[in-house]
N, C-alpha and C positions, 0 to 999 in steps of 0.2 A: 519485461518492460520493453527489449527492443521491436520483438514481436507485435506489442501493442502498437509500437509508433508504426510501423511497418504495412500494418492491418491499415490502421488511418490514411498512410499514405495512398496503397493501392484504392481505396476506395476513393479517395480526393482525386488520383486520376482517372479512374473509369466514369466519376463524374465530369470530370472535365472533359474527354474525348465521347462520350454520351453526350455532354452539351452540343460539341462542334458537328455532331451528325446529327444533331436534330435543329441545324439551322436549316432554315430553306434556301433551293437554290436562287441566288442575284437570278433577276429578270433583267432582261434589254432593252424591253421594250419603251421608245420615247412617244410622248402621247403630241401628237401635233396643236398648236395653236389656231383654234380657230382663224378667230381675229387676232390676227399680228398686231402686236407693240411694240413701241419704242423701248429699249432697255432704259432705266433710270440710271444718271448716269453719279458716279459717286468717289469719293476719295476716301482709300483707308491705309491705316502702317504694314507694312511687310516683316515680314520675321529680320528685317536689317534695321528696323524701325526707320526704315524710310516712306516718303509718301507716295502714294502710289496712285494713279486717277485712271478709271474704267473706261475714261473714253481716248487712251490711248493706244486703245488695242483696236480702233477702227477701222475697216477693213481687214480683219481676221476675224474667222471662225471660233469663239469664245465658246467653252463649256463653263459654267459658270457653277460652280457647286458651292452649300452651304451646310457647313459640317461644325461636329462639335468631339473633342478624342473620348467621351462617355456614353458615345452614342454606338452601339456594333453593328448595325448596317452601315455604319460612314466608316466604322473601322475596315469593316471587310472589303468595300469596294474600295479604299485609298490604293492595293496593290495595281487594279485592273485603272485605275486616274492614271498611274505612273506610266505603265505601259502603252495607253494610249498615249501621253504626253510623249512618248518617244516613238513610237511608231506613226503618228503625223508631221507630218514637215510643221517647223516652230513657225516657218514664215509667212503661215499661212492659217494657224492655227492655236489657241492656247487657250491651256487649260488654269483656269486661276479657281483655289477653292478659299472660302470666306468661313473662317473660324469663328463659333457662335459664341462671345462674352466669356474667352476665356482668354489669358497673358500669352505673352512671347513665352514664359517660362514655362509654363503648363507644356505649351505646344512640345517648346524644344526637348524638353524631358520627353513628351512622349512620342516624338519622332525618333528621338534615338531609341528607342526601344523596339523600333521596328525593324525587320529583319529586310528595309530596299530604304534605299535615301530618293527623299521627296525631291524631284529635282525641276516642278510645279511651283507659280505663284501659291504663297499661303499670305491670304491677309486676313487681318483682324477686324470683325464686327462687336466693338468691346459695347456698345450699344445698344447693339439689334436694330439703328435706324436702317440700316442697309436690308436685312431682312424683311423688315417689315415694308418698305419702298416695292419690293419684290414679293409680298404677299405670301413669307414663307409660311406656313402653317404645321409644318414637324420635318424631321429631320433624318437624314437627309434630302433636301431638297436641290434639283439640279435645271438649269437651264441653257439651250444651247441657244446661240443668238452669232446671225447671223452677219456677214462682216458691213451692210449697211447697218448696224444696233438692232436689231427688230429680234425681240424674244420668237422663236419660230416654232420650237419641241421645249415638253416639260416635264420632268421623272419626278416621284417623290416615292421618297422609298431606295432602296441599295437597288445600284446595277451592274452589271459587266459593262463596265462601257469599253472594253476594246474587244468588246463581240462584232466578228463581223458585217452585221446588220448595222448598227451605230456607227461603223467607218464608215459604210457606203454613205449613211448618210451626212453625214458630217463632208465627207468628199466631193456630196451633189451640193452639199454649201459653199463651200472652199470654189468651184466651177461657174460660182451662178455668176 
């Protein structure tokens, strides 16, 4: 009998570590905005259930990311949000990610589960009006917008975003 569970078990992890190698690798790459926009500008809850308004971060470099914890592109790249978020100056710089129609609880249960503490804006799109303002269309969706509002680059899909390539740019933003 123990044998049998045992059997189970190794094959439940060589499935699992066979899953995690046959993800592909995060890309970096941010696709420029033709035609510049205006970011829309909105208010949503913080994981403190306080209210929070997008255009108080004007004049900062915003990466604006729209995630959901059931999605695994948005899981895999929340390590490289963090690290970015601490490797750019805050005062010039932030990262806020918009959680797609799911609780503070949902979140906070699955934050703690993670093995780095989010120390990024998380707000709640318990609606999707915020995504849909923003034209999300799947998810991970990410936007970097520049410290006048103006949507500048747009990723959809998981990234490295504290790839060197993405600092620099983010940098020639932070400069302009």
């Amino acid at each position: 009998m123990i044998n049998k569970f045992l059997f189970i078990f190794l094959v439940l992890v060589s499935l699992t570590v066979s899953a995690d190698r046959q993800q592909p690798e995060l890309s970096f790459n941010l696709t420029p905005v033709k035609n510049v926009i205006p970011a829309s500008d909105f208010e949503l809850l913080n994981m403190d259930d306080e209210k929070v308004k997008f255009s108080k971060y004007r004049g900062k470099v915003v990466l604006l990311n729209f995630w959901a914890t059931w999605c695994p592109p948005c899981i895999r790249e929340l390590p490289s949000m963090e690290k970015l978020h601490q490797q750019v100056s805050a005062e010039d710089f932030k990262v806020i990610a918009v959680n797609q129609m799911e609780d503070v609880d949902q979140v906070f249960s699955f934050t703690g589960q993670l093995d780095l503490d989010l120390t990024f804006e998380v707000l709640f799109d318990t609606t999707s009006e915020v995504s849909q303002a923003y034209a999300v269309r799947g998810l991970p969706t990410t936007y970097l917008i520049d410290k006048q509002g103006n949507i500048r680059y747009r990723a959809v899909g998981g990234r490295e975003f504290n790839h060197p390539e993405v600092i620099k740019i983010i940098n020639k933003l932070i400069e302009e």
